[in-house]
LONU-503344 format. One record per residue: residue number from 1; residue in one letter; x, y, z of N, C-alpha, C in turn. Coordinates in steps of 0.001 Angstrom, whole numbers, plus 500000, padded with zeros to 6 digits. Layout:
% LONU-503344
num=NUM; residu=A; n.px=X; n.py=Y; n.pz=Z; ca.px=X; ca.py=Y; ca.pz=Z; c.px=X; c.py=Y; c.pz=Z
...
//
This chain:
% LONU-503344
num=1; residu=X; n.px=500838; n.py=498817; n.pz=500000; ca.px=500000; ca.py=500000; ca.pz=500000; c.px=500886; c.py=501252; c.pz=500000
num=2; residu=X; n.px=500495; n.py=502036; n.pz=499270; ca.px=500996; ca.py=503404; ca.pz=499018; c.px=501004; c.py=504929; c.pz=499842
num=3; residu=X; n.px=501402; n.py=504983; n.pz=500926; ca.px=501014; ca.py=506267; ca.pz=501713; c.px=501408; c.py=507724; c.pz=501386
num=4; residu=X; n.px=500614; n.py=508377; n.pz=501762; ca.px=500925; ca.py=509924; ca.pz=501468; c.px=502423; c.py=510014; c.pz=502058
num=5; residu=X; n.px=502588; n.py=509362; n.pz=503208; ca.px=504106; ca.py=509761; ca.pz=504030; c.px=505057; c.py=509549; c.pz=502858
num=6; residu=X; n.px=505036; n.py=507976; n.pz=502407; ca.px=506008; ca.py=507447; ca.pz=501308; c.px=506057; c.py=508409; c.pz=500271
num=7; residu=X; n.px=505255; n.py=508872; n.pz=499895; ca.px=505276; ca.py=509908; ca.pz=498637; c.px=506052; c.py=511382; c.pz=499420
num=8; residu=X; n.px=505037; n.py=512020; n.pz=500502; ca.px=506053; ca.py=512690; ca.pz=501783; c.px=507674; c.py=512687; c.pz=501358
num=9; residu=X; n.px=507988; n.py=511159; n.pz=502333; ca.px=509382; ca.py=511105; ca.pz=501734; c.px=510732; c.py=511050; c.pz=500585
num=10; residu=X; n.px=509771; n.py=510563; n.pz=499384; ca.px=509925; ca.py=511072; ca.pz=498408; c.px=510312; c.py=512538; c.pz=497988
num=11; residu=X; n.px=509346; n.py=513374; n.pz=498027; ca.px=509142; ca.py=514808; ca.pz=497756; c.px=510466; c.py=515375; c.pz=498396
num=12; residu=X; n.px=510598; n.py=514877; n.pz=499269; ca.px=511838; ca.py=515280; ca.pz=500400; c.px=513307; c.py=515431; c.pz=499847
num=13; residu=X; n.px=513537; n.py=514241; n.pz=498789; ca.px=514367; ca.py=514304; ca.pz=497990; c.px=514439; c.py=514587; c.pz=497180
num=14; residu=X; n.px=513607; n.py=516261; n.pz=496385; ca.px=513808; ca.py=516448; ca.pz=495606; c.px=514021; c.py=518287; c.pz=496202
num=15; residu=X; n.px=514609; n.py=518674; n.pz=495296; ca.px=515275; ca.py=519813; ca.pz=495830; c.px=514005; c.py=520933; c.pz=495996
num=16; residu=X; n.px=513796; n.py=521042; n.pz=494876; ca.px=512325; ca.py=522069; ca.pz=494834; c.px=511434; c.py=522150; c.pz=496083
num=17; residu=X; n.px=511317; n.py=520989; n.pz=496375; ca.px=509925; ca.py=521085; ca.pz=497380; c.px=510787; c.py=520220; c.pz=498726
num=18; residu=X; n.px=511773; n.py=519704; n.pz=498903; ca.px=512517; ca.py=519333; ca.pz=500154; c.px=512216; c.py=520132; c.pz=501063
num=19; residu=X; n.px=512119; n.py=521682; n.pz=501245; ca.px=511967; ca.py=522409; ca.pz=501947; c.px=510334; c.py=522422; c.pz=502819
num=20; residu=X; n.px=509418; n.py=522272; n.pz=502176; ca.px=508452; ca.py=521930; ca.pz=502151; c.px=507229; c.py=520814; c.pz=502167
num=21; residu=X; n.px=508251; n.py=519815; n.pz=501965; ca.px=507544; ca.py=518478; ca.pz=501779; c.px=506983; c.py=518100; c.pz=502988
num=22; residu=X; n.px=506885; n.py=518079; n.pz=504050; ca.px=506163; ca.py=517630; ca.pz=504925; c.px=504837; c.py=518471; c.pz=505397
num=23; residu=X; n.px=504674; n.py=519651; n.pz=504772; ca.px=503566; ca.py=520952; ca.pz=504835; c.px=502980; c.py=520729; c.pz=503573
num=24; residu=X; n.px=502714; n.py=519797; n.pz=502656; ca.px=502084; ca.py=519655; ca.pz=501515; c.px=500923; c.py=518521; c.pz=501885
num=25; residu=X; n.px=499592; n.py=519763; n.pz=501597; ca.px=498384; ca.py=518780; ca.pz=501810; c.px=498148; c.py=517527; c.pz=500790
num=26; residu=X; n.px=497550; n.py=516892; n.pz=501165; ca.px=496839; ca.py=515882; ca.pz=499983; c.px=496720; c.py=516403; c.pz=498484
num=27; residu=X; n.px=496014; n.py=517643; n.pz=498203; ca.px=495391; ca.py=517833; ca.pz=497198; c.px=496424; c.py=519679; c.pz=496692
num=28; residu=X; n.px=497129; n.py=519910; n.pz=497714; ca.px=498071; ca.py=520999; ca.pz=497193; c.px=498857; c.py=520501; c.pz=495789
num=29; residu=X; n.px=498668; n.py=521767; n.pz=494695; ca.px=499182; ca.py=521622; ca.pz=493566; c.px=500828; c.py=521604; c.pz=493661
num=30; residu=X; n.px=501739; n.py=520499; n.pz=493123; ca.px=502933; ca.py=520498; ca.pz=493538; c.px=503433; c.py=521260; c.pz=493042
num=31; residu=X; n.px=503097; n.py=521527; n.pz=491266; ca.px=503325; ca.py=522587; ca.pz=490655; c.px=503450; c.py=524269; c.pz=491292
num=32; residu=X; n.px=502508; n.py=524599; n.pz=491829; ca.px=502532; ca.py=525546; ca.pz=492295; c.px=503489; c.py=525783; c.pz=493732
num=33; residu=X; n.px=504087; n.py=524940; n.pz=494072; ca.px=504596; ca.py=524812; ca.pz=495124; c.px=506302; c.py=524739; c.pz=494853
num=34; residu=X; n.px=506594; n.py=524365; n.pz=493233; ca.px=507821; ca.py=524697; ca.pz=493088; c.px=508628; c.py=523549; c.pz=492185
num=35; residu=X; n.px=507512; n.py=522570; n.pz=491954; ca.px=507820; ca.py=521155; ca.pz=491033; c.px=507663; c.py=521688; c.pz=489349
num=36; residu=X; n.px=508860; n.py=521329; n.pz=489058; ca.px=508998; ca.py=522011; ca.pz=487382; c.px=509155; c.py=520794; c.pz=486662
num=37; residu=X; n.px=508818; n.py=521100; n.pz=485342; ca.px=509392; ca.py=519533; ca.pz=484418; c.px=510526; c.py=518605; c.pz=484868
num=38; residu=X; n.px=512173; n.py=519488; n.pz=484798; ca.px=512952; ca.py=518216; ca.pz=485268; c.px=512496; c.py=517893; c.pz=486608
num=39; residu=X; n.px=512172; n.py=518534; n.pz=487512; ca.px=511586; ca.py=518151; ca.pz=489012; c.px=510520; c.py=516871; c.pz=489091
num=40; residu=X; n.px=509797; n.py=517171; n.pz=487855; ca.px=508831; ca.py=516000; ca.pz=487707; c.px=509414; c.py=514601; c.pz=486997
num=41; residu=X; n.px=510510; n.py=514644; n.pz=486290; ca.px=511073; ca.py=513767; ca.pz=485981; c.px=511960; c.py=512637; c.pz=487024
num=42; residu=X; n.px=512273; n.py=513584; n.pz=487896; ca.px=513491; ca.py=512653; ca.pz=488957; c.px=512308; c.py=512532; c.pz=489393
num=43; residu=X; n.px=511184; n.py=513179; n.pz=490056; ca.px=510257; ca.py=512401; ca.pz=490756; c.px=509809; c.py=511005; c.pz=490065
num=44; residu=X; n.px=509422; n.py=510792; n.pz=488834; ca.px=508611; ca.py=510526; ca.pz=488293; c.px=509802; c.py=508448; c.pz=488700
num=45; residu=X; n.px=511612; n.py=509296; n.pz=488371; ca.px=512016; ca.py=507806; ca.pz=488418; c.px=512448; c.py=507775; c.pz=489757
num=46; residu=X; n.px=512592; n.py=508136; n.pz=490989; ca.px=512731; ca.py=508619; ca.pz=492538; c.px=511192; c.py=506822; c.pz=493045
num=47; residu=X; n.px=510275; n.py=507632; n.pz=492089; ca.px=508672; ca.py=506607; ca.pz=492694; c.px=509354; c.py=505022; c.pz=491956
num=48; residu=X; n.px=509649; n.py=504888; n.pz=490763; ca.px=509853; ca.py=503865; ca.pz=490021; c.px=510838; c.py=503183; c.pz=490800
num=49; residu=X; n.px=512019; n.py=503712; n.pz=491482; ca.px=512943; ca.py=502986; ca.pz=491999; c.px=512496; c.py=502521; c.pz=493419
num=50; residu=X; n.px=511852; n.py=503609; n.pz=494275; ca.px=511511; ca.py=503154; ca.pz=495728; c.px=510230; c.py=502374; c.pz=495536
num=51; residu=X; n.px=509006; n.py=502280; n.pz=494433; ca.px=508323; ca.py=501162; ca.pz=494006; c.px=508446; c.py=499868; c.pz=493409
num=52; residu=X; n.px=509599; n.py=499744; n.pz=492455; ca.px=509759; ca.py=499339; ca.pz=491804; c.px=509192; c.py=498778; c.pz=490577
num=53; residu=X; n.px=508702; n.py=499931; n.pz=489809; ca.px=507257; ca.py=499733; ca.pz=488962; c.px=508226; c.py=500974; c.pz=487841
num=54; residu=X; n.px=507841; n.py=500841; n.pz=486701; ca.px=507668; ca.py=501498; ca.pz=485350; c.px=506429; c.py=502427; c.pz=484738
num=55; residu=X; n.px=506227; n.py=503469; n.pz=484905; ca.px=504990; ca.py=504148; ca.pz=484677; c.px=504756; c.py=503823; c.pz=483014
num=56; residu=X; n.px=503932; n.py=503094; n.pz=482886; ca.px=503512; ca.py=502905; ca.pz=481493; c.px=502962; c.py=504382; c.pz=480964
num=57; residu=X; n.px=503448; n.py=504584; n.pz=479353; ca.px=502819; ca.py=506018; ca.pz=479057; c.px=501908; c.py=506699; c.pz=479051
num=58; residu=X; n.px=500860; n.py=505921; n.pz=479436; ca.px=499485; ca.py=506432; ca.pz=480007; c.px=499544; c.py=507548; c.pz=481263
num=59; residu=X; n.px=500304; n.py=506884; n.pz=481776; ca.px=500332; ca.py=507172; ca.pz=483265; c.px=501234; c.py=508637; c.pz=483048
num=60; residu=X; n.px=502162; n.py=509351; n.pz=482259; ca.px=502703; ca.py=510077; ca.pz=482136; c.px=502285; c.py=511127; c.pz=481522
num=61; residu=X; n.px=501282; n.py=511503; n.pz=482530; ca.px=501015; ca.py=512928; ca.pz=482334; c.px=501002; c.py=513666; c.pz=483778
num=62; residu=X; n.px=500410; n.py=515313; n.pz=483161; ca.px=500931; ca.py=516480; ca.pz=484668; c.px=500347; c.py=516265; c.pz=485324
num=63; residu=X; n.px=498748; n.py=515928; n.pz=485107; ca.px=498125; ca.py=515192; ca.pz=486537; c.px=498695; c.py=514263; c.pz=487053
num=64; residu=X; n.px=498921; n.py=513318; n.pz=486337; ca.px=499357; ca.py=512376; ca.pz=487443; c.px=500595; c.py=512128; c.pz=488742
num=65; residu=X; n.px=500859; n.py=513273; n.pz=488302; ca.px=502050; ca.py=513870; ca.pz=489677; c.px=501809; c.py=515211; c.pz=490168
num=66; residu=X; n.px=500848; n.py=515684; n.pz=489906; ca.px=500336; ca.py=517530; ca.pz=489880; c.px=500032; c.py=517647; c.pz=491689
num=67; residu=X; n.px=499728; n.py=516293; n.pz=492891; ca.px=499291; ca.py=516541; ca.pz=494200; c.px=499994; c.py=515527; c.pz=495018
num=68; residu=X; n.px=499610; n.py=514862; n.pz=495371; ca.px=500271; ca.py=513797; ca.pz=496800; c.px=499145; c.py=512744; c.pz=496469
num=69; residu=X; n.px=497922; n.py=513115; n.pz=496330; ca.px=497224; ca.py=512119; ca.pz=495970; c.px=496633; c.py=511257; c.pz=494916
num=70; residu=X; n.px=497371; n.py=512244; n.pz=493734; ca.px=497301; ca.py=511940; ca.pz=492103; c.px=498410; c.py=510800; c.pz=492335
num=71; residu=X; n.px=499758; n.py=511667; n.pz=492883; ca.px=500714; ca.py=510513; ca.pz=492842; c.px=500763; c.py=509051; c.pz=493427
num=72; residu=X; n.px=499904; n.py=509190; n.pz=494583; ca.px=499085; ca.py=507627; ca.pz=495433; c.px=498919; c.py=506841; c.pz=494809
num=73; residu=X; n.px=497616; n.py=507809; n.pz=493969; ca.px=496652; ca.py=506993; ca.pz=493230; c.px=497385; c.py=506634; c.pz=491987
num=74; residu=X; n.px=498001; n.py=507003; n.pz=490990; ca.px=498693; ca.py=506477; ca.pz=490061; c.px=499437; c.py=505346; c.pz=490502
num=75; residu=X; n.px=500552; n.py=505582; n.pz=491361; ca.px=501401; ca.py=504318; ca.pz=491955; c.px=500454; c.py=502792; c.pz=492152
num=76; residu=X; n.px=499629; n.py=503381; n.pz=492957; ca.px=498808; ca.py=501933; ca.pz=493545; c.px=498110; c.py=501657; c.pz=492161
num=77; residu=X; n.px=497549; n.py=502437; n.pz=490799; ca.px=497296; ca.py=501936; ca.pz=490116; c.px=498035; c.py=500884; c.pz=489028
num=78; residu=X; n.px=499205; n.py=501474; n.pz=488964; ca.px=500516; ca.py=500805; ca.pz=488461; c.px=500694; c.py=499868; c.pz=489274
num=79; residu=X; n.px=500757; n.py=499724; n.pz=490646; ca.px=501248; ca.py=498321; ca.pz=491021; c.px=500384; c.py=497444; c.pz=490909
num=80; residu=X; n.px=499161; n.py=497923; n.pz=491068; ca.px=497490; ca.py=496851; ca.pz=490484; c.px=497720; c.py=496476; c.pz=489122
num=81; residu=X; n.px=498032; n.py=497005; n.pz=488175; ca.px=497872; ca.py=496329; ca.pz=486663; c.px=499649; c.py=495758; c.pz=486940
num=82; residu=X; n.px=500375; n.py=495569; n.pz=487804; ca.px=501751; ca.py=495095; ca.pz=487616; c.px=500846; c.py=493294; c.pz=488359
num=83; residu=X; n.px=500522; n.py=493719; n.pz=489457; ca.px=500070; ca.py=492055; ca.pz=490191; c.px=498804; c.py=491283; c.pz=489531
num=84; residu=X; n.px=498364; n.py=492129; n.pz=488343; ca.px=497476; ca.py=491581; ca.pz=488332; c.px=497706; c.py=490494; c.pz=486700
//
């Protein structure tokens, strides 16, 4: 299961929003908070490595990393079509 913390800790390691990552609600836009394209990229392989999952290209768009809970919900959806 996928927690906001895990994603939390994530965010943590990325420079942009490190400062901030633990003050980011559920549904706060990350974008607006300081997450830029390459920012979304190390995130994007940061989730792939501490999941160990491949975001199929569906999954690669700005919503789907745009909050804390887009990013949840994508992950746990990716690991559902990975076990299933």
């Amino acid at each position: 299961m996928v927690t906001s913390n895990d994603i939390r800790t994530i965010l943590g390691s990325n420079e942009a929003l490190a400062p901030v990552a633990q003050q980011i609600a559920e549904d706060d836009s990350l974008f607006d908070r300081g997450l830029d394209s390459f920012g979304s990229v190390q995130l994007m392989l940061a989730l792939e490595e501490r999941f160990g999952i491949e975001f199929p290209d569906e999954f690669l768009t700005r919503r789907s990393f745009s909050t804390i809970r887009a990013i949840r919900e994508t992950v746990s959806a990716v690991l559902q079509s990975v076990a299933a």
